[in-house]
C-alpha positions as CSV (number, residue, x, y, z in Angstrom):
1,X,104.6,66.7,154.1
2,X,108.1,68.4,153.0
3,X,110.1,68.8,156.2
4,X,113.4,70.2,156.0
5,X,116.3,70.5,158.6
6,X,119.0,72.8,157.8
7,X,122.1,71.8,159.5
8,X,125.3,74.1,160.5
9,X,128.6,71.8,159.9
10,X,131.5,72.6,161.9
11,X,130.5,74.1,165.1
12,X,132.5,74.9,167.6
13,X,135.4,74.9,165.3
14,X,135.9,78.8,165.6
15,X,134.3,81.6,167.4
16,X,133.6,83.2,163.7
17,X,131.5,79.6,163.1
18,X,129.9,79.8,166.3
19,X,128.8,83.2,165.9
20,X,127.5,82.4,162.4
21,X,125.6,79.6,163.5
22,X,123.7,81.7,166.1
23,X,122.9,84.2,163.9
24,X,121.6,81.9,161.1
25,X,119.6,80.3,164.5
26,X,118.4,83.3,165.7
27,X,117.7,85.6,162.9
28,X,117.8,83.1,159.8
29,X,116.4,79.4,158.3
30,X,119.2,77.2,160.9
31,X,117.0,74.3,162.4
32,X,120.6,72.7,164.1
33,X,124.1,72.4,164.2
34,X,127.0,69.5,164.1
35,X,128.9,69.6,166.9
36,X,133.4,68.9,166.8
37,X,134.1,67.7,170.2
38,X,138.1,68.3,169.6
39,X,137.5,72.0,168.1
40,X,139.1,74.7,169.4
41,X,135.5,77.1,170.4
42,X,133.4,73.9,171.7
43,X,132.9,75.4,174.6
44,X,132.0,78.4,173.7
45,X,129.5,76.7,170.9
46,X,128.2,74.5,174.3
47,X,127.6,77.7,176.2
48,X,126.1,79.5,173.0
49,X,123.8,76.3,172.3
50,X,122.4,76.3,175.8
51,X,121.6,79.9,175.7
52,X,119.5,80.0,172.5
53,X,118.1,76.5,172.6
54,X,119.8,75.5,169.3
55,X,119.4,71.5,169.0
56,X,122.5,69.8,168.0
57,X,124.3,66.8,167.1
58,X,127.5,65.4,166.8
59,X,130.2,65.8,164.2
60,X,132.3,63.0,164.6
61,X,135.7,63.4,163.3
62,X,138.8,60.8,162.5
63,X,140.4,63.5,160.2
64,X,141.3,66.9,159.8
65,X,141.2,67.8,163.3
66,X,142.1,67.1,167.1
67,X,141.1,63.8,168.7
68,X,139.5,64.4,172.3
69,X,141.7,61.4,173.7
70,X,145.3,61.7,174.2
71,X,147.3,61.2,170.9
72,X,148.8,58.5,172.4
73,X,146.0,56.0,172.8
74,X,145.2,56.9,169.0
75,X,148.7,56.5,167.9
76,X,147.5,55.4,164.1
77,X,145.1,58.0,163.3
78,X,147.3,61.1,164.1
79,X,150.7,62.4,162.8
80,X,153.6,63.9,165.0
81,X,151.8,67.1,166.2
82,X,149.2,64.8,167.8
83,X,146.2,66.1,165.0
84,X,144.7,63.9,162.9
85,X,145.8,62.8,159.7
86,X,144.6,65.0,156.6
87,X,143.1,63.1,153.9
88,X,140.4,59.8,153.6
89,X,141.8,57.1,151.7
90,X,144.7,56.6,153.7
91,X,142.5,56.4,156.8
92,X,140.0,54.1,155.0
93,X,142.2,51.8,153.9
94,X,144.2,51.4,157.1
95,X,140.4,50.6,158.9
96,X,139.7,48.0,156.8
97,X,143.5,46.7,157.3
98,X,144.3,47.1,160.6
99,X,142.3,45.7,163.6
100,X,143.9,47.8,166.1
101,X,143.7,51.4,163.9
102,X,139.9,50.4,163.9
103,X,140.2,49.6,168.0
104,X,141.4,53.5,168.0
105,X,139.0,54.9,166.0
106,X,136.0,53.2,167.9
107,X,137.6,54.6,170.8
108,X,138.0,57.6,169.3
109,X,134.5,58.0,168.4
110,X,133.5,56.6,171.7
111,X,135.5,59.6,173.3
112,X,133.7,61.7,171.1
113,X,129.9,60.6,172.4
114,X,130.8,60.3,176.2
115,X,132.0,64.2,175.5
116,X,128.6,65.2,173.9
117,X,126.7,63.7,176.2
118,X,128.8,65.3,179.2
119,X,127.6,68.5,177.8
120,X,124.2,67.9,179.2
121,X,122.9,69.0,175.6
122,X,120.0,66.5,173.3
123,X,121.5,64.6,171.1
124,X,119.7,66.2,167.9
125,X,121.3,63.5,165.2
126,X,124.7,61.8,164.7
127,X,126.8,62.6,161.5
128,X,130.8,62.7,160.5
129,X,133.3,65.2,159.1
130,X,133.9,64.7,155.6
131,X,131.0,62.3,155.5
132,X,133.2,59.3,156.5
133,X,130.8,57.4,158.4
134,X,130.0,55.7,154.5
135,X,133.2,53.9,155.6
136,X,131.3,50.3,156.7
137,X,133.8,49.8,159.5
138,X,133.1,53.3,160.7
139,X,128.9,53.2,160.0
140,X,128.9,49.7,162.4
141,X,130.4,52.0,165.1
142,X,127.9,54.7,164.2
143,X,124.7,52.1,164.3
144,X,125.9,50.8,167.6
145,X,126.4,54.4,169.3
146,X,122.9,55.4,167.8
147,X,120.9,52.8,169.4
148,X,123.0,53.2,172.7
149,X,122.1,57.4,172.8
150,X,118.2,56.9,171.2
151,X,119.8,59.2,169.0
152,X,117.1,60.8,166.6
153,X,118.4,60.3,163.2
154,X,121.7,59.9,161.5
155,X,122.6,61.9,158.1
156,X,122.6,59.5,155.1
157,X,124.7,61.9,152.1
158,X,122.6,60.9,149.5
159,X,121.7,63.9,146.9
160,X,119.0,63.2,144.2
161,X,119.7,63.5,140.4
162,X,122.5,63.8,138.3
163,X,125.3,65.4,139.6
164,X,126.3,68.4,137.5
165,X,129.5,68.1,135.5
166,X,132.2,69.4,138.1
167,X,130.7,66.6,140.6
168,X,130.0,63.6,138.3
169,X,133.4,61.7,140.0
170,X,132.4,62.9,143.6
171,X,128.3,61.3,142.9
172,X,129.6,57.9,141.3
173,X,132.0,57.3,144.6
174,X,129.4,58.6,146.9
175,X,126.2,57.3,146.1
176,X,126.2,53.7,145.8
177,X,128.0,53.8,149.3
178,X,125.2,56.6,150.5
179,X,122.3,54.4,149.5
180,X,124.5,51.2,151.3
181,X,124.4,53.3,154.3
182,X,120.8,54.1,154.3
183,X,119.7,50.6,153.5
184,X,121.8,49.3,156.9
185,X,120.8,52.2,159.2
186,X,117.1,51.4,158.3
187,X,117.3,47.7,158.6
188,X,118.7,48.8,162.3
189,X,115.7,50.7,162.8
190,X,117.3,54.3,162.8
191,X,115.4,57.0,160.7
192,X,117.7,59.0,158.5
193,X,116.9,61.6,155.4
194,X,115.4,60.6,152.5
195,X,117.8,63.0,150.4
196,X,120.2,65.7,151.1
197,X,121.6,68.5,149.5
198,X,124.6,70.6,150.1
199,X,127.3,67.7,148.8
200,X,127.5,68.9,145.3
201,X,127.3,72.7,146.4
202,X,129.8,72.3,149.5
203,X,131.3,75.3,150.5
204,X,129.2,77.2,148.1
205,X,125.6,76.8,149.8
206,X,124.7,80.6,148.4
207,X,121.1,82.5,148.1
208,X,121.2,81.2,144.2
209,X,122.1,77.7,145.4
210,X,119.7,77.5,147.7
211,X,116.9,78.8,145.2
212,X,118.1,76.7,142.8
213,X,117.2,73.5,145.4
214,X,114.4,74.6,147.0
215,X,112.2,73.0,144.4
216,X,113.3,70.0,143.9
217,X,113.1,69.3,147.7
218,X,110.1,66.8,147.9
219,X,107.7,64.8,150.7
220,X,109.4,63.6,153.2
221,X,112.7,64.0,155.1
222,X,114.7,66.5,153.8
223,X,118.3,67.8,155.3
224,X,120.2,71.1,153.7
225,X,124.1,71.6,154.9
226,X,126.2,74.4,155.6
227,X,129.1,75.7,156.6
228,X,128.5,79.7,157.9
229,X,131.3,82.0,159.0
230,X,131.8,85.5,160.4
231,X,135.2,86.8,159.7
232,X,137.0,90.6,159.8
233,X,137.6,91.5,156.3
234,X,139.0,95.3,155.7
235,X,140.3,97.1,152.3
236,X,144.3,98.5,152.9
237,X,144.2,101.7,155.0
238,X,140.6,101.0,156.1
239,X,138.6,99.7,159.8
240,X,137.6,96.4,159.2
241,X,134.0,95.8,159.4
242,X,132.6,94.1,162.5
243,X,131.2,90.8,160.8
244,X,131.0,91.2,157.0
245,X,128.8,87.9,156.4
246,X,130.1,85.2,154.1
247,X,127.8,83.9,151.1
248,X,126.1,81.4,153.4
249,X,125.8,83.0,156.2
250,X,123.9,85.6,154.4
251,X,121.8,83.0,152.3
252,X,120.7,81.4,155.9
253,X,119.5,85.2,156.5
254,X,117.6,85.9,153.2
255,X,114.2,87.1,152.9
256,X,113.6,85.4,149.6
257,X,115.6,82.2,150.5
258,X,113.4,82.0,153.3
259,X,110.2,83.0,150.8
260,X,110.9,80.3,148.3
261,X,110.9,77.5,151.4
262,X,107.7,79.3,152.6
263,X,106.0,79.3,149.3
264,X,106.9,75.9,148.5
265,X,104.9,74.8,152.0
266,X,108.2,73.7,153.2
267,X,108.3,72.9,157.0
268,X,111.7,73.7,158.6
269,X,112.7,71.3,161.7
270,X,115.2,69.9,163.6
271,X,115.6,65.6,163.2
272,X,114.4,65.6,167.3
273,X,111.2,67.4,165.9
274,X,110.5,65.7,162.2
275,X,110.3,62.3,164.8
276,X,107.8,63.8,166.9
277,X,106.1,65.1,163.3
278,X,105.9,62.0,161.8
């Protein structure tokens, strides 16, 4: 069987994200959406998940973002502004350095859970901002939070084939560390994907991107990422249009995107519902 969850990264990081993601829910292929406790619109995403029975997970994020504890008790993993610190191998290295920036970030991600789970939503899956739960320091954290929630599933990036010629450096750091991942989370007895796509097309998940995937997607456990947005776009001397979609957004909502899945026999569900599938 060829089950397929289609996940919305990001939400709750603007009201334009959060209104793309119901959209794409209501009226498109969305199965679920990732969840940033520190962004700016969770509440509204909260409220907005609630409403439309969207299942979602949780994003956890160490970088390029707001930590949901008090900068001071994360003193290592943010800069003066109290945000986190942009960019990974920095981060990475001081984890696998530093006992007490690795006490923060378990804390951190700790912070993150207890907020999710406040929310009164399902835990849907567990997966990371920029995919940095790879890190092994950061993927024992995630094992041990997984087993605590019952969570469903937890994303594995690993994207099948050769990566084409603008990704080749991005698939030789990623996979080997993917496929590490997958091996440990399974040993642990937590289900994750058995591919992905979306990492070598981030940012650029578009109706020919997505028909360009849809056959290669196989038996088994298949996840699809995203990142839709709604924005106000206008010409000089012109009303700007109410929510002109962005290329993913509108690939979520196309007839034939949503044809090729069909025709292919291509089962769309959350992680929650591919367990119960099984």
């Amino acid at each position: 069987m060829k089950r397929l969850v289609v996940t919305a990264d990001d939400f709750g990081l603007s009201v334009e994200v959060n209104k793309a993601v119901r959209r794409a829910h209501l009226d498109g292929i969305l199965t679920c959406a990732s969840l940033m406790m520190g962004a700016p619109a969770v509440r509204d995403a909260v409220t907005m998940a609630e409403a439309d029975g969207l299942p979602v997970g949780i994003h956890l994020t160490l970088a390029d973002g707001r930590p949901v504890l008090p900068p001071e008790r994360v003193p290592d993993l943010v800069d003066a502004d109290g945000m986190f610190r942009t960019g990974l191998w920095g981060l990475a290295v001081r984890l696998a350095l530093s006992p007490q920036t690795l006490q923060q970030a378990r804390a951190e991600c700790e912070a993150q859970m207890a907020a999710f789970l406040a929310t009164g939503l399902t835990l849907d899956h567990i997966n990371a901002h920029h995919h940095f739960h790879l890190h092994p320091a950061i993927l024992t954290i995630v094992i041990e939070l997984a087993r605590q929630c019952c969570a469903p599933a937890v994303r594995v990036p690993f994207e099948p084939g050769a990566p084409p010629g603008r990704a080749a450096l991005l698939g030789a750091t990623m996979t080997p560390w993917a496929l590490h991942a997958r091996r440990r989370l399974r040993r642990a007895g937590i289900v994750t994907n058995d591919a992905l796509f979306g990492l070598y097309d981030s940012g650029s998940m578009t109706e020919a991107a997505w028909l360009r995937i849809a056959p290669r997607i196989r038996d088994g456990l298949t996840e699809i990422y995203c990142h839709p947005v709604v924005g106000e776009t206008a010409s000089p001397g012109e009303l700007p249009s109410p929510e002109p979609l962005t290329d993913e957004l509108d690939a979520l909502l196309s007839s034939t995107v949503r044809a090729a899945l069909d025709d292919a026999g291509i089962r769309r569900v959350s992680f929650a519902a591919a367990g119960r599938c099984r």
